[in-house]
C-alpha positions as CSV (number, residue, x, y, z in Angstrom):
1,X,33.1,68.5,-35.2
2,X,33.3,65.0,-34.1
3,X,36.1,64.5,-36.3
4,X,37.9,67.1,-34.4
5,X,37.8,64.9,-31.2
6,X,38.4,61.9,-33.3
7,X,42.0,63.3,-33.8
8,X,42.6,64.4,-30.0
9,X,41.7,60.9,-29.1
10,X,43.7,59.6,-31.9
11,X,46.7,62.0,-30.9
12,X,46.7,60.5,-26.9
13,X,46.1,57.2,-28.0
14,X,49.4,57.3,-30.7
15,X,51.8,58.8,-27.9
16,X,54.6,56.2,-26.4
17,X,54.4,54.9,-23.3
18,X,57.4,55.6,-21.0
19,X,60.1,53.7,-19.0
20,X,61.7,54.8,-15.9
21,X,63.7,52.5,-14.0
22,X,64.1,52.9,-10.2
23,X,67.2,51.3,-9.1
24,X,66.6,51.4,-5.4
25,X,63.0,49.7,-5.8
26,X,64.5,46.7,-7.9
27,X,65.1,43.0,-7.4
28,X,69.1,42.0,-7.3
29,X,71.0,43.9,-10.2
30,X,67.6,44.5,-11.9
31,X,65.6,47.8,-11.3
32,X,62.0,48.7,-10.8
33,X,60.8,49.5,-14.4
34,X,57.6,51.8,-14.2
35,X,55.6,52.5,-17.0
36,X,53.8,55.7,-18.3
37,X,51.1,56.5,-20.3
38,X,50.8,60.2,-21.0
39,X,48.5,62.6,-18.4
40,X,44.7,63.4,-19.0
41,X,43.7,66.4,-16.7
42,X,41.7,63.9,-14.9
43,X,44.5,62.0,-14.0
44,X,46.4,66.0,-12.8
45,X,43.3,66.5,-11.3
46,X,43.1,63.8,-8.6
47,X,47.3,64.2,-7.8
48,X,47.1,68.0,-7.6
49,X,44.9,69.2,-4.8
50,X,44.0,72.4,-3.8
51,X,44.6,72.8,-0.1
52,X,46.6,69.5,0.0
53,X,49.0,69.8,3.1
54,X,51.4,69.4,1.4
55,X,52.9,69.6,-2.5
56,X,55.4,66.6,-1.4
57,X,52.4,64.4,-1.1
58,X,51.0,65.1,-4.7
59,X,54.6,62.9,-5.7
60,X,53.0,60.0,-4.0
61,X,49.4,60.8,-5.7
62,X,51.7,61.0,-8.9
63,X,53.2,57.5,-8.2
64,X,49.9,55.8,-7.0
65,X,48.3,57.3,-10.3
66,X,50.8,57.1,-13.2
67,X,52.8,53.5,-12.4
68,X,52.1,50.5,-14.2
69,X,53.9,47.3,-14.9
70,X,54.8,46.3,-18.2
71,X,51.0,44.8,-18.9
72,X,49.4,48.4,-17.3
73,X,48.7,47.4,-14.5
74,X,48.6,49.7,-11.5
75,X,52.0,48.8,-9.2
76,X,50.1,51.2,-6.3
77,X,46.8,51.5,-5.2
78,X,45.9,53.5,-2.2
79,X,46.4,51.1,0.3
80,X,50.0,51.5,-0.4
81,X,49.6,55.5,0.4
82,X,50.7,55.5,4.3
83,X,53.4,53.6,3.4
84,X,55.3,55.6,0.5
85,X,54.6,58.7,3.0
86,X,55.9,57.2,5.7
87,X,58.5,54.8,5.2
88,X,59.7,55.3,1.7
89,X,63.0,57.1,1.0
90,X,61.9,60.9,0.2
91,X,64.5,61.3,-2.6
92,X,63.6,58.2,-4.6
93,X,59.6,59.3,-4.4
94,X,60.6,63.0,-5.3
95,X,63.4,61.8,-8.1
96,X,60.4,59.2,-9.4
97,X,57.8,61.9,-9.3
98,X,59.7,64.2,-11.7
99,X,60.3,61.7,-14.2
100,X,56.7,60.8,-14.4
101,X,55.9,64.7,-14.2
102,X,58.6,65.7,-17.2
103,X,56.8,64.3,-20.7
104,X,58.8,63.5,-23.4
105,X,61.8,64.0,-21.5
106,X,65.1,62.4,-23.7
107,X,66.6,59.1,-22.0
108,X,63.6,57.8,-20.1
109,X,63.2,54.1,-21.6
C-alpha cells in the first residue's frame, strides 16, 4: 500500500507551479507575479470556513494562503489581513482569487 501513496505524493509534487500576474499590484510597467503551487485540502480547509461571514473573505484567505514569490515565499501573512479587506480594490482581490482558485486553467504563466 505504501506505494500507493508514494504515487499521490509523487503526482502533487510533479504538478507546475503557476504564474498570475497582477497588473495593478506591480512596480512601473512590471506586474505583481504570484506564484502557485497546486491545493492540498488543508490548504481549502483553512480559506473555506463554515460560518465565515462572509464568502468574499475566503478570496483574501485564498491570497494570504496560496501567493508566493518566485523563491516560495509567502507575499501575505496575516498581518496583512485587515488591510486587503479593507483597503484593497475588491475587484483585483476577487479577479486574483479566481485565478488561484481555477487549476490548470490555459494562459496563466
Amino acid at each position: 500500500m505504501s506505494g500507493v501513496i508514494d504515487r499521490i505524493l509523487a503526482h502533487y509534487a510533479a504538478q507546475p507551479v503557476r504564474r498570475i500576474e497582477v497588473p495593478e499590484w506591480g512596480e512601473g510597467d512590471e506586474p505583481l507575479e504570484i506564484y502557485v503551487r497546486p491545493w492540498t485540502i488543508e490548504q481549502m480547509s483553512r480559506v473555506v470556513t463554515p460560518g465565515a461571514p462572509s464568502d468574499l473573505a475566503a478570496n483574501v484567505n485564498a491570497i494570504i494562503e496560496k501567493a508566493e514569490d518566485a523563491e516560495g515565499k509567502k507575499i501575505f501573512g496575516k498581518e496583512h489581513k485587515i488591510k486587503l479587506l479593507k483597503f484593497a480594490d475588491a475587484n483585483v482581490i476577487n479577479r486574483v482569487a479566481a485565478e488561484l482558485f481555477a487549476e490548470g486553467v490555459e494562459g496563466n504563466g
